[in-house]
C-alpha positions as semicolon CSV with decimal commas, in nm:
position;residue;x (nm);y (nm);z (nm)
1;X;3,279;-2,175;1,081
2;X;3,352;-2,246;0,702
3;X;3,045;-2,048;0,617
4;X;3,183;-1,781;0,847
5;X;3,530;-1,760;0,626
6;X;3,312;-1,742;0,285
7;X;3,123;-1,449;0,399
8;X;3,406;-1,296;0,533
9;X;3,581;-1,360;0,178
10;X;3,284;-1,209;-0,061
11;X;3,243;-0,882;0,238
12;X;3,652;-0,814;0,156
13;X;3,646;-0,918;-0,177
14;X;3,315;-0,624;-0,243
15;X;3,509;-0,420;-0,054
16;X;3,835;-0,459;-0,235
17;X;3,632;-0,368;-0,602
18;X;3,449;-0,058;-0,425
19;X;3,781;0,097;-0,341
20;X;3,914;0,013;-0,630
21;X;3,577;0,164;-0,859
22;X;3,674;0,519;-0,666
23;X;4,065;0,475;-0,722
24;X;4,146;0,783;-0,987
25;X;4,233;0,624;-1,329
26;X;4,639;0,635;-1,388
27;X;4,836;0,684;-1,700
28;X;4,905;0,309;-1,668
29;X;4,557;0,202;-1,664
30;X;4,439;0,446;-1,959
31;X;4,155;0,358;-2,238
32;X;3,988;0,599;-2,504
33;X;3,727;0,834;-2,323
34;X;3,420;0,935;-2,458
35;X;3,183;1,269;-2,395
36;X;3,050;1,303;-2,077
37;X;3,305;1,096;-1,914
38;X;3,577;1,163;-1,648
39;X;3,923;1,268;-1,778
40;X;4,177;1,012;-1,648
41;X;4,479;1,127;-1,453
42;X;4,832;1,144;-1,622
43;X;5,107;1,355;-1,547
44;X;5,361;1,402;-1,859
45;X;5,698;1,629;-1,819
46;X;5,679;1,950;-2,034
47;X;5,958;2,056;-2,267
48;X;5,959;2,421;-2,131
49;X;6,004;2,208;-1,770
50;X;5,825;2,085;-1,477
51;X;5,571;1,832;-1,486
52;X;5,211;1,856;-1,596
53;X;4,924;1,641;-1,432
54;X;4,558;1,716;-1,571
55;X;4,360;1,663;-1,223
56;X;4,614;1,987;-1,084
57;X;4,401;2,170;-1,359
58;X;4,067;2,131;-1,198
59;X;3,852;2,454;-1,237
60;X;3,994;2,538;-1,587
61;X;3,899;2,436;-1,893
62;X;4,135;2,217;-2,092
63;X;4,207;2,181;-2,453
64;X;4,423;1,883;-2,490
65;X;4,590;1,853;-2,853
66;X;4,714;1,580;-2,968
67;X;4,896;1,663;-3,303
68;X;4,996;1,386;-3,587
69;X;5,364;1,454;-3,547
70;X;5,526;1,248;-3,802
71;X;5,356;1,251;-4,161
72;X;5,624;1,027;-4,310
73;X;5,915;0,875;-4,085
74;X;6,138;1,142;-4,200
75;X;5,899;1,458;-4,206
76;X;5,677;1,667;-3,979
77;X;5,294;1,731;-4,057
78;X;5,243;2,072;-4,170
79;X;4,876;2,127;-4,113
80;X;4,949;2,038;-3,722
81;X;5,196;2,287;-3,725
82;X;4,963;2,592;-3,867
83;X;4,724;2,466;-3,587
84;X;4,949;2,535;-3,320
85;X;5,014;2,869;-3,473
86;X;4,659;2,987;-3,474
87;X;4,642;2,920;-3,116
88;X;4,962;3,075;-3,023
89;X;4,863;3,377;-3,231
90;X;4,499;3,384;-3,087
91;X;4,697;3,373;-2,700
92;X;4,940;3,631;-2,854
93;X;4,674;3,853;-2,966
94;X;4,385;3,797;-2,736
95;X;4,476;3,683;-2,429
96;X;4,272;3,341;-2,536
97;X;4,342;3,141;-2,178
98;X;4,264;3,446;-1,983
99;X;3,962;3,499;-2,170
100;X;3,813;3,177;-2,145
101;X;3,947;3,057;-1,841
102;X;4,116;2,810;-2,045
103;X;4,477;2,589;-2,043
104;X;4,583;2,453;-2,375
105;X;4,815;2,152;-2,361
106;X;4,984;1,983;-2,686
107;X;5,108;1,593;-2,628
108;X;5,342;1,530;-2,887
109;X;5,417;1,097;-2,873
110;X;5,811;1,137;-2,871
111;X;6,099;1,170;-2,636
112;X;6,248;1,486;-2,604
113;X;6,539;1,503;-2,871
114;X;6,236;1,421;-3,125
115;X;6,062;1,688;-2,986
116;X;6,394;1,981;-3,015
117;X;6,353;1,814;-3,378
118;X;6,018;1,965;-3,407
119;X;6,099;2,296;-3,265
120;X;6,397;2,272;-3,496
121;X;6,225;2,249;-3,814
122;X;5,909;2,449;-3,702
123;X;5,980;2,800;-3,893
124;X;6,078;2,606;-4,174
125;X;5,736;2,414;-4,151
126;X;5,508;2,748;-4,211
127;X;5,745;2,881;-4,450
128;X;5,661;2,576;-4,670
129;X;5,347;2,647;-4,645
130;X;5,396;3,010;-4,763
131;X;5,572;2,858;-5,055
132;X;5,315;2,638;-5,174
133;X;5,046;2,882;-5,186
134;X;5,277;3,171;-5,404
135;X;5,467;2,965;-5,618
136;X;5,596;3,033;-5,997
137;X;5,224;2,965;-6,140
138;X;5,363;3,004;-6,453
139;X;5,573;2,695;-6,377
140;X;5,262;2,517;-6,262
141;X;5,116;2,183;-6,440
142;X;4,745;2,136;-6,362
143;X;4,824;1,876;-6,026
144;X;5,047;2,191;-5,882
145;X;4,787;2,455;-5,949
146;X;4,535;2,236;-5,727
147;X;4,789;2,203;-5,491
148;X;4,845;2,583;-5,474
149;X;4,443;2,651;-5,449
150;X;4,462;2,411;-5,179
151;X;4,706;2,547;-4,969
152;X;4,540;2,918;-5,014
153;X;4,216;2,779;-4,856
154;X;4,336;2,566;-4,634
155;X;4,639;2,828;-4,507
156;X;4,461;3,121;-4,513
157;X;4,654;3,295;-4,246
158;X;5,028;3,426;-4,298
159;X;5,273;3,363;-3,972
160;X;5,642;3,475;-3,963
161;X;5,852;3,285;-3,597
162;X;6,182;3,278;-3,552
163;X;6,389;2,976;-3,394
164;X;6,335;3,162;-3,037
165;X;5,997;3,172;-3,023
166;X;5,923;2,829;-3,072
167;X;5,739;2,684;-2,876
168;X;5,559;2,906;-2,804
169;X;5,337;3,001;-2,462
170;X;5,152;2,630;-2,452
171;X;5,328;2,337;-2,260
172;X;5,446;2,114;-2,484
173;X;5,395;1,753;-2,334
174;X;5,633;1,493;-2,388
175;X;5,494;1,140;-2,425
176;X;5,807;0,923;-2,470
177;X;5,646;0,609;-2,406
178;X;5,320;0,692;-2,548
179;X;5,122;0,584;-2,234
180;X;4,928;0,883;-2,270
181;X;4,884;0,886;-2,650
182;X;4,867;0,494;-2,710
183;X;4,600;0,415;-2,363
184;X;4,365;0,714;-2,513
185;X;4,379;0,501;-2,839
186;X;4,551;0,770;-3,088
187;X;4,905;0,665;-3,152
188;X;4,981;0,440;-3,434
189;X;5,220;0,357;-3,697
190;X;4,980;0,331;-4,005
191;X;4,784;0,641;-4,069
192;X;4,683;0,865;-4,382
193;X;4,904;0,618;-4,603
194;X;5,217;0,656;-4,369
195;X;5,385;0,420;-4,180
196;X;5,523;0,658;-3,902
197;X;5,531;0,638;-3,573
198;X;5,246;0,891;-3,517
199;X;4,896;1,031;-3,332
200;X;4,591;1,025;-3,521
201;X;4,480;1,372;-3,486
202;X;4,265;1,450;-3,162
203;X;4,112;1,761;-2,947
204;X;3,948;1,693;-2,620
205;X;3,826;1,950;-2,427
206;X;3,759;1,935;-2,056
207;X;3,519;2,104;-1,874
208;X;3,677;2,304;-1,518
209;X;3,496;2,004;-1,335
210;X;3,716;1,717;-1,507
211;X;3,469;1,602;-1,751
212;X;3,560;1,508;-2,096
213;X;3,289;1,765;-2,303
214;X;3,421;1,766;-2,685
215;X;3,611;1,483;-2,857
216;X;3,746;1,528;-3,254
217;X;3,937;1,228;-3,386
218;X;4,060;1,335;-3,752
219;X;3,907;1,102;-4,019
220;X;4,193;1,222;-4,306
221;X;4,480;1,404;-4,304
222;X;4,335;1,712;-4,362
223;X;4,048;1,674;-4,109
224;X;4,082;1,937;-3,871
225;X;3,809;2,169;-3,679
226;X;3,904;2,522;-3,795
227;X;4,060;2,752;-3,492
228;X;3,637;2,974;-3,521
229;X;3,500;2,609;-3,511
230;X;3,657;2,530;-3,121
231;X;3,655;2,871;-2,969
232;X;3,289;2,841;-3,006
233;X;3,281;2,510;-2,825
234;X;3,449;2,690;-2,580
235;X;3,221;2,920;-2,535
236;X;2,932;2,748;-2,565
237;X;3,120;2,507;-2,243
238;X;3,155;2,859;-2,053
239;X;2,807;2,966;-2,099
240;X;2,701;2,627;-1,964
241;X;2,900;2,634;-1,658
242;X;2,758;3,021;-1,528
């Protein structure tokens, strides 16, 4: 009889770990992904409203962003910022979801009056940047005329929003808690010599089948894949998938 009981034990307890191997993985149970992977399941409330749940987008692509946020406790990233922007403006211009069957999410690691903060300061964000790359030169030392060549080629692009346009046609995903941001291993509070509360720059794109196909994790501040740079990924990802 005892010998009965133990087999009955391991057949429920090999049971009990094959239903739990197929059990979708939960915000609550997330851990960084890697290519070729599944995406795990989270659902995240947007700013614009509603909720947003990443297994609902199943036969579109995804690119999910996750900006730095905070540079410094008190200040926004800028480079994140002109990111967005050359998205929006490619979506703006070009239809880019419709053309690439595509959804483009941005998690930003902060409750919600954080993120009106961001929206706040947002047009004042790319006008900085159009500051730094037409300054006085005359005014200039040698350290501020590097920092002016740098902004040129790293800003290339020109973009002019008002307070009502931001933010713009992507959902903006608000990670309060950081479940999201902190299981997929990105959050943190030192980062590119600042101690904010913050995302390491990342960009995963998922495949219309759920698959995790293209991870970036920024090395530096200023490591970002050029806006050319992923809408060939994407296309190489659609050309795979006809």
């Amino acid at each position: 009889m005892r010998r009965i009981y133990a087999v009955f034990a391991v057949a429920v307890a090999i049971v009990a770990l094959l239903v739990l191997s197929v059990q979708p993985t939960s915000a609550q149970n997330l851990q960084p992904v890697t290519v070729g992977s599944p995406m795990p399941d989270f659902t995240l409330p947007s700013y614009q409203g509603g909720d947003v749940t990443i297994s609902d987008l199943r036969g579109k692509n995804v690119l999910l962003i996750f900006p730095r946020g905070r540079s410094r406790p008190n200040a926004w990233c800028h480079i994140c910022n002109y990111q967005h922007m050359e998205l929006v403006d490619s979506e703006l211009t070009s239809s880019l979801r419709q053309r690439n069957n595509l959804e483009v999410l941005f998690v930003l690691p902060y409750g919600r009056a954080e993120v009106e903060e961001w929206i706040d300061v947002y047009p004042q964000q790319l006008q900085d940047l159009e500051d730094w790359k037409n300054p006085d030169e005359a005014s200039l030392d040698d350290a501020g005329r590097r920092r002016m060549q740098f902004a040129r080629r790293a800003f290339p692009r020109a973009f002019t929003v008002t307070p009502e346009t931001v933010p713009g046609p992507f959902p903006i995903l608000i990670d309060g808690d950081r479940t999201v941001s902190e299981g997929l291993g990105f959050f943190t509070t030192d980062w590119g010599g600042s101690d904010a509360e913050q995302n390491i720059p990342a960009i995963l794109l998922i495949d219309t089948m759920g698959t995790v196909q293209f991870k970036y994790l920024s090395q530096n501040t200023v490591d970002r894949p050029p806006l050319e740079y992923l809408l060939q990924v994407i296309a190489v990802l659609n050309s795979n998938m006809m």
